[in-house]
N, C-alpha and C positions, 0 to 999 in steps of 0.2 A: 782328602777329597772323597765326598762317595757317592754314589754311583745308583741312578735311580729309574728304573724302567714302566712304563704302563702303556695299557693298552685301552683302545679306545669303547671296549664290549662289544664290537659290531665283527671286527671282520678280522680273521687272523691275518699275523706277520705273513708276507709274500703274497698275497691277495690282489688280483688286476687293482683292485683299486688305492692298495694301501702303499702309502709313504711315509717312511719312519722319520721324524724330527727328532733334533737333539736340540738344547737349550745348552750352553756353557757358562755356569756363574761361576763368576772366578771375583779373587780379589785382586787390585791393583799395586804394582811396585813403583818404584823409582825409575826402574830401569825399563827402557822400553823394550830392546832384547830381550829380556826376561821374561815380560808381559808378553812378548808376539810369540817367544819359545815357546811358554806354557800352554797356547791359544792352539800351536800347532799340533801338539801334544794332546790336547786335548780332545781335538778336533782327530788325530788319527785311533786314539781309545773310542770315539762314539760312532766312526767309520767300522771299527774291527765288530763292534757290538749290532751291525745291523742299518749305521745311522743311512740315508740318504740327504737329509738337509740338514746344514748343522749352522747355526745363527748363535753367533758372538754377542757380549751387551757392548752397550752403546761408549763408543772411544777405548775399545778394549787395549790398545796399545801402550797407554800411559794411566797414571793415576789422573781423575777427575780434574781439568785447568780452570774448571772456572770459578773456582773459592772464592777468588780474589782478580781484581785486574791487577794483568803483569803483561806489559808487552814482550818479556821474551818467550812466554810462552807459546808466543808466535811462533817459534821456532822449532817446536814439535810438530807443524803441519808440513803436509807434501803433496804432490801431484799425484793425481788419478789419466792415467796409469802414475804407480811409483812404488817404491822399493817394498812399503809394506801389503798393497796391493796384490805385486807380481809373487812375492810371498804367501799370498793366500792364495793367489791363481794357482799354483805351483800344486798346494795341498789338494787345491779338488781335483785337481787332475789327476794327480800322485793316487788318490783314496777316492777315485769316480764320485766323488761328492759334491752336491749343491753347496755353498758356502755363503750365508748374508755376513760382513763383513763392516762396523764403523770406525768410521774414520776422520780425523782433524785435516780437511782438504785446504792447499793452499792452491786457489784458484789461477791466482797472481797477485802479482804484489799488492799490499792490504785490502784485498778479498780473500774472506778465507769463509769454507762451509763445515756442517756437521753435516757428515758424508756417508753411505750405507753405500755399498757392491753388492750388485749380485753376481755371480762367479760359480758358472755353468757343470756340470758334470767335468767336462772336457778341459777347463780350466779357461774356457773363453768367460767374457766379458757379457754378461747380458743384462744389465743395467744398472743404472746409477739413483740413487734417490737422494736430495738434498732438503735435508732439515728444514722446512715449511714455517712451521711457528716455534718463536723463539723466545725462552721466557727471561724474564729479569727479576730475581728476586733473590734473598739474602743468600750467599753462599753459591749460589745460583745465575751468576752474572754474564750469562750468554749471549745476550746484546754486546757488549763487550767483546766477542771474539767470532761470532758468527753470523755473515750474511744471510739473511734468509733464504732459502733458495726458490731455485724458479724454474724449476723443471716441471711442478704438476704433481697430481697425481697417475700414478701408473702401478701397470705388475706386469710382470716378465715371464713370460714363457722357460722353462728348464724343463730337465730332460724327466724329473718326477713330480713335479706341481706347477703350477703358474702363483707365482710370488707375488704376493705386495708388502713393501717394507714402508713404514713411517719411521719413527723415532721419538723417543721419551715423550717428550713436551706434548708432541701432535697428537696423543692418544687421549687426551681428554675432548680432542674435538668430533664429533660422530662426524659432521660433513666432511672428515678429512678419512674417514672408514669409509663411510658410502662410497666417496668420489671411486674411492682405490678398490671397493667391491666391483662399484658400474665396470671397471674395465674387465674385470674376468676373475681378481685375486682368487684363487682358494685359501690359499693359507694367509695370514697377514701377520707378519711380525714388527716386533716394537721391540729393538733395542733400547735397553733404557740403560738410567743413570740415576734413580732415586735415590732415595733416606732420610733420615729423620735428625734434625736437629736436635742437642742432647737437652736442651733447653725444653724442648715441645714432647720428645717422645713419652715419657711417663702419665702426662694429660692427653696426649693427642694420638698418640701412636699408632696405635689399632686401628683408628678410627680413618688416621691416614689412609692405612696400607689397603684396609677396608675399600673405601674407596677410589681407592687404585686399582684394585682388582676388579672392581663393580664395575665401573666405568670400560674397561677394555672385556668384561664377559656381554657386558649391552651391545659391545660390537656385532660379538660373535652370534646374537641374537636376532639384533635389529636386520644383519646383513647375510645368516644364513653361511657360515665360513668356520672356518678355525682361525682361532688367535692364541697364539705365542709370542709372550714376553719373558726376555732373558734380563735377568738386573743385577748389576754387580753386587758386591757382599763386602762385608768390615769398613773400618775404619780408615778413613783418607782424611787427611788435617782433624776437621770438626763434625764433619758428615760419617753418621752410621749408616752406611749402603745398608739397604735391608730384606738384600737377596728376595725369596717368596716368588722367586722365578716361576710360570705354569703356563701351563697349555690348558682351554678352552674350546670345546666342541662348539658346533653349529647346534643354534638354539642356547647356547651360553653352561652346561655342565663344565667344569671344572673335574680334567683326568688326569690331572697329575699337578705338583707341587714342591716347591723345594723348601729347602728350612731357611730361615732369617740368618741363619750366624754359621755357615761352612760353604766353602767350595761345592758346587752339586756339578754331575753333568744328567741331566734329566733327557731320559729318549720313552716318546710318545708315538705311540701306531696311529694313526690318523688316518683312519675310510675314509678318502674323499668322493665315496657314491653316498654318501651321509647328505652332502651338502645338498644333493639333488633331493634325495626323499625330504630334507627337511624345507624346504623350500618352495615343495607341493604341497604339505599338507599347512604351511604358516606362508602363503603367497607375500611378503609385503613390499617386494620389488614390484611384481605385479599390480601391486593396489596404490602404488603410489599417485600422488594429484601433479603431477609434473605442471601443468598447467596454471597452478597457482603459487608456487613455490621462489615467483621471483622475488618477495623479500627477503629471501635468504643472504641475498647478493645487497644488502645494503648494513651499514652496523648495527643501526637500531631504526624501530620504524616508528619515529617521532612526529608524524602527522598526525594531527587529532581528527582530519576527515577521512583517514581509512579506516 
């Protein structure tokens, strides 16, 4: 595993406005002990280093369940609160750290979500996000095993940034950035779960990742914030995770990075007085047409009289 630090050029470590993020790419085991040990482990290495928020990839617990449908993989979820939860509640307390945290949520019986915590300094509870869009495609069978959720978009107040968390899938959608800017986010994280089919990565690869990266630095653009995506790494059944974990300034710079094929834990200084100079001199909250924006709220706008 090694160990990667940067800074954002603005403001040194310990600065009123700076808050240190840590990203954890890990790869996935059998074992879910295993996976939560390594998580907590890791999480107390980027605590000793400075960390204040430290954000897990997406279902850090287990290897990736949705290759295939298997109804027992049912059996991997749990309640919020629940054992692996109070487990991470425990670490931020233990190491005064922010913690975003995903998770295989079983609501009740067959409801079950892809679930993100957030888990306060203190190790209190300060909010929940539930997986929004949900994709279905080869390897990729999510429909299959998660409810869409229906909490919204939100960010949460902690004791070093106010948080907003989406997750993998919802990162390709900008209206699901916005929503979660409008409420306050500074930071916005996307646990993910990507990679590359070994069929597609040779022709396609780059071009993928490419645009996975594109796509969440326009966030950081269009909405004036920092965005951090943490993505798991190696091989799980047929899927190449392919790590490329980084953090994303406001105005979209790219200040850090991790490599495609190793364990990283990446810790980023993040000025959040950035957000505000950058957001003066590129207004585009400000210039938005709120006003005419309600076809947003329909699929497609297939009248031939508008």
């Amino acid at each position: 595993m090694s160990f990667m630090t940067s800074s954002n050029g603005q403001e040194d470590a310990g600065s009123a406005t700076s808050t240190v993020v840590a990203l954890v790419q890990m790869t996935g085991q059998t074992s879910k002990a295993a996976n939560v040990g390594k998580a907590i482990e890791r999480i107390a290495q980027a605590a000793d280093a400075g960390a204040n928020v430290v954000c897990l990839q997406e279902l850090f617990a287990g290897q990736y369940p949705c290759q295939s449908e298997d109804h027992t993989r049912f059996d991997e979820a749990e309640p919020i609160p629940g054992a692996t939860s109070e487990v991470l509640a425990a670490a931020a307390r233990r190491h005064e750290v922010v913690i975003v945290g995903s998770l295989f949520e079983r609501r009740t019986a067959g409801v079950y979500h892809n679930t993100a915590v957030v888990l306060d300094a203190d190790g209190s509870l300060a909010g929940v996000y539930r997986k929004m869009h949900i994709p279905d495609d080869p390897l990729y069978y999510e429909k299959f095993y998660f409810t869409p959720g229906d909490l919204g978009f939100e960010s949460f107040a902690t004791r070093f940034a106010r948080v907003g968390v989406l997750v993998c899938w919802d990162q390709w959608f900008p209206e699901a950035a916005r929503l979660t800017a409008l409420s306050g986010a500074e930071i916005l994280f996307y646990p993910t779960a990507i990679g590359w089919h070994q069929s597609e990565k040779e022709e396609y690869g780059k071009e993928q990742y490419e645009a996975w990266q594109l796509i969440q630095r326009s966030h950081a653009v269009a909405n004036g914030l920092f965005v951090a995506a943490p993505n798991r790494v190696g091989m799980e059944g047929t899927v190449e995770f392919w790590g490329g974990s980084f953090v994303a300034a406001p105005f979209g710079p790219l200040i850090a990075r991790a490599s495609h094929d190793q364990e990283e834990l990446l810790l980023v200084d993040c000025d959040l007085g950035r957000i505000e100079e950058t957001r003066r001199h590129w207004p585009f909250l400000r210039d938005r047409r709120i006003d005419f924006y309600g076809g947003l709220t329909r699929r497609v706008l297939d009248d031939p009289s508008r």
